[in-house]
C-alpha positions as CSV (number, residue, x, y, z in Angstrom):
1,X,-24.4,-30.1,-7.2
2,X,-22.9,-26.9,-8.1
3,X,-18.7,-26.0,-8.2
4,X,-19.7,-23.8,-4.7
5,X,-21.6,-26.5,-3.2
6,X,-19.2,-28.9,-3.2
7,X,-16.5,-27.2,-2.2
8,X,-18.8,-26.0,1.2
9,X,-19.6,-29.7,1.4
10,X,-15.7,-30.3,1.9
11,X,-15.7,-28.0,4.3
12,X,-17.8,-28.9,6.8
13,X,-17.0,-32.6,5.8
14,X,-13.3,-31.1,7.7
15,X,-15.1,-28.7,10.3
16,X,-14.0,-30.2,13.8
17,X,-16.2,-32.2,15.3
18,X,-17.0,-30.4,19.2
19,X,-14.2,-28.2,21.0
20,X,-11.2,-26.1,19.4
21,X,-10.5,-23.4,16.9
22,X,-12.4,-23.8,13.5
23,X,-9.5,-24.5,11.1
24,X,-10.4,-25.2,7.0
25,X,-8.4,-28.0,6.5
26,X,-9.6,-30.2,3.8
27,X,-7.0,-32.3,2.3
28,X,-3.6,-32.5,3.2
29,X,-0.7,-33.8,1.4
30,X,2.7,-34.6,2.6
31,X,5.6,-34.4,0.0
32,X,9.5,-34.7,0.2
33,X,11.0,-31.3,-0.3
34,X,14.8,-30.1,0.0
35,X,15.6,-29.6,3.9
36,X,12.7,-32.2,4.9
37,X,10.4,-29.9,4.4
38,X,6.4,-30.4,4.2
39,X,4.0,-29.2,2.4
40,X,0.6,-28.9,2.6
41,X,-1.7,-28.2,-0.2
42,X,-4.6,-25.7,1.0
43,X,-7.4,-26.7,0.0
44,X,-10.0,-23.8,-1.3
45,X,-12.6,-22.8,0.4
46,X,-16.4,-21.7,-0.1
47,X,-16.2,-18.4,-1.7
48,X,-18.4,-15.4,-1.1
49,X,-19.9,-13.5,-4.3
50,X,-20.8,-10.5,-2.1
51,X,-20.9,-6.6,-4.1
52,X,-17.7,-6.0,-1.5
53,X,-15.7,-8.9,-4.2
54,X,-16.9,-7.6,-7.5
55,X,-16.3,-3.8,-6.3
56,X,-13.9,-1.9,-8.3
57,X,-12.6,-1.8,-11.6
58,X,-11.8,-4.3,-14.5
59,X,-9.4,-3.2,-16.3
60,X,-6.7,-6.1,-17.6
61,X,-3.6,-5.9,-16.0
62,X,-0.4,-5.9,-18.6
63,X,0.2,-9.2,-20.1
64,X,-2.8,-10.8,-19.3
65,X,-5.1,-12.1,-22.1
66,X,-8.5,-12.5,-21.2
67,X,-10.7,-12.2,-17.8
68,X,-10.3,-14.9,-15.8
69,X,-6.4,-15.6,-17.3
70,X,-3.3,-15.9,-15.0
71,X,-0.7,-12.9,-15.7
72,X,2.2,-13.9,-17.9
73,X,5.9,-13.8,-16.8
74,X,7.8,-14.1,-20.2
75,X,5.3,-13.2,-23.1
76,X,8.3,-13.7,-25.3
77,X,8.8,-16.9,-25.1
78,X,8.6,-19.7,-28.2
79,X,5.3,-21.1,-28.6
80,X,7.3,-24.5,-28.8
81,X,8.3,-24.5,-24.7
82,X,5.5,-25.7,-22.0
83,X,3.6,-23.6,-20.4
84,X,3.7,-23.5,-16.6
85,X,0.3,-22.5,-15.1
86,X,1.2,-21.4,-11.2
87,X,-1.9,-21.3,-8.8
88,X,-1.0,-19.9,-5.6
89,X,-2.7,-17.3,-2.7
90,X,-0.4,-14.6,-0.8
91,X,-1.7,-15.6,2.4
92,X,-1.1,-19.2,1.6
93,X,1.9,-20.8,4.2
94,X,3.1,-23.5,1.5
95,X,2.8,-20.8,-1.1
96,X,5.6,-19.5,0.9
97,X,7.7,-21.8,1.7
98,X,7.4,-23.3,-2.0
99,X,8.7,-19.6,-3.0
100,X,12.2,-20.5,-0.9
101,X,12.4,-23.9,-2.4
102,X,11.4,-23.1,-5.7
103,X,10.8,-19.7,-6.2
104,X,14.3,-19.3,-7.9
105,X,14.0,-22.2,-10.3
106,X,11.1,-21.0,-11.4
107,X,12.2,-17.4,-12.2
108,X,15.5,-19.4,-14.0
109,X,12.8,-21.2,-15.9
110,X,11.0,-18.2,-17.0
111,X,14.5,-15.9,-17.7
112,X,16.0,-18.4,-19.7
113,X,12.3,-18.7,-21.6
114,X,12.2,-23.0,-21.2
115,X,8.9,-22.5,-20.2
116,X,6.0,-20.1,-20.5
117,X,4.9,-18.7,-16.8
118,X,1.6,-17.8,-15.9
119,X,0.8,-17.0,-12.3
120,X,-2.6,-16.9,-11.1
121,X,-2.8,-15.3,-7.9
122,X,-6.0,-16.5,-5.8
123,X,-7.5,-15.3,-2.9
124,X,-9.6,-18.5,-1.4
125,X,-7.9,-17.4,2.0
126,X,-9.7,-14.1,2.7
127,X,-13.0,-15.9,3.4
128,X,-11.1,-18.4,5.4
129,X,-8.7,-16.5,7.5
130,X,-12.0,-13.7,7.5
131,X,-9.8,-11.0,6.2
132,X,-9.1,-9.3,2.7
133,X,-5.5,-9.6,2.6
134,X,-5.2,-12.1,-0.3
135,X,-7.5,-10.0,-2.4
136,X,-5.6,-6.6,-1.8
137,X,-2.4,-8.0,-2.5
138,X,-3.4,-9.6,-5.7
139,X,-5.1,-6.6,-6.7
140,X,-1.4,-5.0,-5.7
141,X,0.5,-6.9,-7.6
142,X,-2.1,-6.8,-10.6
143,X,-1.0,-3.0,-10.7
144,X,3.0,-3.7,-10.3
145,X,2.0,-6.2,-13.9
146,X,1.2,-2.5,-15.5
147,X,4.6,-1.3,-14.2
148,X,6.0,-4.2,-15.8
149,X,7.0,-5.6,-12.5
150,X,4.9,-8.6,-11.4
151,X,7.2,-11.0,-10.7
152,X,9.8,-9.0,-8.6
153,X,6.6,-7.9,-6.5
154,X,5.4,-11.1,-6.1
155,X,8.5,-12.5,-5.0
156,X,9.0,-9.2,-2.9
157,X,5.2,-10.0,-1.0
158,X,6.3,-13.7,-0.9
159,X,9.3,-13.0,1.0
160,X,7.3,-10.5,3.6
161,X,4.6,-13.0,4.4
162,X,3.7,-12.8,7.9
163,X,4.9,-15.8,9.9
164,X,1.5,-15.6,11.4
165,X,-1.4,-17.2,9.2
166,X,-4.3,-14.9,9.2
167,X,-1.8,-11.6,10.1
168,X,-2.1,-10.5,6.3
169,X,-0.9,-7.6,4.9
170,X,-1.0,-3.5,5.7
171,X,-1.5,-1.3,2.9
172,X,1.9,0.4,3.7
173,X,3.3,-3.3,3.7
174,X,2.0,-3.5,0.5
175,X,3.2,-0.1,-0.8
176,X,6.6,-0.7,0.4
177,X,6.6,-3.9,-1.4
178,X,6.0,-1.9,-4.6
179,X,9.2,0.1,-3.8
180,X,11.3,-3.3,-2.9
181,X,9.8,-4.3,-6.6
182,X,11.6,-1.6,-8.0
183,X,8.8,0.8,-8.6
184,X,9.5,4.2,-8.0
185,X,9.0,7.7,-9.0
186,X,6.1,8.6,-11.1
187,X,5.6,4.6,-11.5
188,X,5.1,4.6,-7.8
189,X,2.6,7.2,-7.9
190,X,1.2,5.5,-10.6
191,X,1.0,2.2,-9.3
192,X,-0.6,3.7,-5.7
193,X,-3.5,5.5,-7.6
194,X,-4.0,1.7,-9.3
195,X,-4.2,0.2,-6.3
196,X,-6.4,2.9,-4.6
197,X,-8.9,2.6,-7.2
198,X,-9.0,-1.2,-7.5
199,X,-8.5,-0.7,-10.7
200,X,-8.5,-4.3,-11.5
201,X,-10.4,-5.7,-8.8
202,X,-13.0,-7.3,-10.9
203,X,-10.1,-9.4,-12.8
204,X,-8.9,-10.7,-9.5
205,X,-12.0,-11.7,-8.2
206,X,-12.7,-13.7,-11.9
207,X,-9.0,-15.4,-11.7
208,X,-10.2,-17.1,-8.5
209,X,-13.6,-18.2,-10.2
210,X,-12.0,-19.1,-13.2
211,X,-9.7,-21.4,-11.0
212,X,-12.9,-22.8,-9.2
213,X,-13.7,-24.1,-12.6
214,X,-10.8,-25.3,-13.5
215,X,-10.8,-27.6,-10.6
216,X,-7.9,-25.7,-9.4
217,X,-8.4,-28.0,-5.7
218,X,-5.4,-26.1,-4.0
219,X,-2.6,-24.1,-3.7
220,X,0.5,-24.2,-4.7
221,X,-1.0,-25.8,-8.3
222,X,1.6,-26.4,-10.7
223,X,0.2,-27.4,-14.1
224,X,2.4,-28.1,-17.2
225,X,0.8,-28.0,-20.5
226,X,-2.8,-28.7,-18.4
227,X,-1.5,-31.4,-16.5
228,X,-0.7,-31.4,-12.7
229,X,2.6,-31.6,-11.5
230,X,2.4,-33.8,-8.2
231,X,3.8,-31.6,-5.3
232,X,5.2,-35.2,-4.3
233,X,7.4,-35.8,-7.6
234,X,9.4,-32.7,-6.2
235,X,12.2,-33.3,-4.1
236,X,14.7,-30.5,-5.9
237,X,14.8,-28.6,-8.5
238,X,16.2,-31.0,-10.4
239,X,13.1,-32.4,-10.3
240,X,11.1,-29.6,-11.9
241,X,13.8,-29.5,-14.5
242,X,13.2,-33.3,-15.1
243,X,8.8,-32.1,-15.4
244,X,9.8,-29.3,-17.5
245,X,11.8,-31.7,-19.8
246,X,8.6,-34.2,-19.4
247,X,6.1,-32.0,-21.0
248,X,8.7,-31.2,-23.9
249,X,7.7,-34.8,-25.4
């Protein structure tokens, strides 16, 4: 059975059974954050290999290595430190409220160069939510990378998330994002004309295949040095200090 069969299998296998709204739900899993909070790992869905996904262009964005390869934070940092894979989709919920929890941590992390961050922005959720949110906004923030400003507009799209699911993003919302990023002037102009063009379209849509086969089952996906960090093992962020120390061994 192929990667994209089994993940439509799963599915249906969660489809409701008679009356009420169609949700994709496949696995949940309850963890104990700061503030009680739950999370819920989204599972991804089916994906579509219409010509609408592999429009555009497919050009690398700054810091990335290869098709198919997350974006990375802190390119400086020692070969010696773990490297932090993050999986995660704009549209995702969790994603979101993982960014409050965590979001700062992690940006610690990266500053102070203890680990090696690479985000890999997915977009599972636009077949899901039927929209092309996730996609446009990873494609946006694939074109703040070039302006050397991923992670500011990453958190800056995090931190406008719709409290909606399925609301997704305008394009001004996304262009004002760029600005909140710190991108102005001719890099402004610069980045709009990227992300007119879809300039890297073609890489986003492989960073989401890529992640298929990886097994990358949902999101958020926190893998250190390969492994999976169990969103269960983090109850603060001494806790993902305690991981990061882990994968030092």
């Amino acid at each position: 059975m192929s990667n994209a069969d089994a993940r439509r299998s799963k599915i249906e296998a969660a489809a409701p059974r008679g009356g009420g709204p169609n949700r994709v739900v496949v696995a949940t899993v309850v963890v104990v954050l700061v503030l009680a909070a739950v999370v819920t790992a989204v599972i991804l869905g089916a994906r579509g290999k219409g010509q609408a996904d592999s429009a555009g262009g497919s050009a690398l964005p700054k810091n990335v290595a290869a098709i198919g390869a997350g974006i990375v934070v802190n390119p400086g940092a020692p070969s010696t430190v773990p490297t932090m894979d993050l999986y995660e989709d704009f549209q995702c919920p969790i994603c979101g409220r993982f960014e409050q929890l965590y979001g700062t941590r992690v940006t610690q992390l990266a500053a102070q160069n203890r680990v090696k961050l690479v985000v890999h922005m997915l977009s599972f959720l636009d077949d899901n939510l039927r929209n092309d949110s996730s996609n446009r906004a990873a494609n946006a923030a694939a074109c703040a990378a070039d302006a050397g400003r991923f992670f500011p507009y990453h958190a800056a799209v995090f931190a406008g998330q719709p409290t909606q699911e399925g609301a997704g993003y305008t394009d001004a919302q996304l262009a004002g994002f760029a600005q909140t990023a710190g991108i102005t002037g001719p890099a402004l102009r610069t980045w709009q004309s990227c992300y007119s063009a879809k300039r890297h379209n073609q890489y986003v849509v492989s960073v989401q295949n890529q992640a298929d086969k990886d097994h990358v089952n949902g999101t958020p996906t926190i893998r250190l040095n390969g492994k999976d960090v169990p969103l269960s093992s983090l109850t603060n962020a001494q806790s993902l200090d305690d991981a990061v120390k882990a994968a030092q061994r």
